[in-house]
Phi, psi and omega in degrees: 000146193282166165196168188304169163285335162235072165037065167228147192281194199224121188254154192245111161330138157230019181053216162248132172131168214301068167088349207294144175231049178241160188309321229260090169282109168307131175312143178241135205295158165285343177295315156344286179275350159287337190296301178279339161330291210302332191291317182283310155342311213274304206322300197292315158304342182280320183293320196295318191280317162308284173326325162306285192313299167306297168303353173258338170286347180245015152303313181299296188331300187331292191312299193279016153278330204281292165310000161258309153333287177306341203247337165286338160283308180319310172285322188286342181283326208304280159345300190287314172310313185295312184264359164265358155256337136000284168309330189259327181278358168298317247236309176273325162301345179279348161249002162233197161259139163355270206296328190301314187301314163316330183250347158272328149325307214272326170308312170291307214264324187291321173291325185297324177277328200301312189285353166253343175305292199283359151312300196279331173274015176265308182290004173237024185287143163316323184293331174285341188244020202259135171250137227292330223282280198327302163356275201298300206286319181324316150312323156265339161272337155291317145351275152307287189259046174274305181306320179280319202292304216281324178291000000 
């Protein structure tokens, strides 16, 4: 590589366009540059579609850890819920009758769930799943190239 008298090296203009490394660029025709349009246009949509793909997998991932998370708490709760209304309804026959304390347990224990049900579908809202990236670049590459057409 060439380089200066005090040795630091000498970079070469390579211009714009499909690789060219000579100083001297020849005008490039618009069937050319409609040509690299197109060319860059194919690219960037095929990435931008590569980028769909990898965020929604891991947006699916997200989702289906959360749900193996809710559904695997739910079985290890199951047991201890169980003998702690026990207890509690053990804990109320002594001021009511049996089936009123059972059934009020079970009317308290039927909100708890009804209120985590709806807990678990909120963290799973469509909006929690969008992908955020793909959006953003798509927005800036119509853009970009709103700018090379117009230029």
């Amino acid at each position: 590589m060439p380089s200066t008298p005090e040795g630091r090296p000498v970079l070469r203009d390579v211009g714009v366009g499909a690789g060219t490394s000579s100083p001297q660029q020849e005008p490039r025709s618009i069937g050319e540059l409609l040509r690299d349009l197109a060319n860059d246009t194919t690219r960037l949509v095929r990435d931008e579609i590569a980028l769909a793909r990898t965020e929604a997998t891991e947006k699916a991932k997200q989702a289906g850890l959360a749900v193996a998370m809710m559904a695997a708490g739910a079985v290890l709760a199951i047991p201890a819920v169980l003998f702690v209304l026990q207890a509690v309804v053990d804990l109320l026959s002594n001021f009511m009758r049996d089936w009123l304390a059972g059934l009020l347990v079970g009317l308290v224990l039927a909100i708890a769930a009804f209120l985590l049900v709806k807990a678990g579908q909120g963290k799973l809202s469509a909006g929690s799943l969008t992908p955020e990236r793909t959006a953003q670049n798509l927005k800036r590459d119509a853009s970009l190239v709103q700018e090379k057409v117009s230029s």
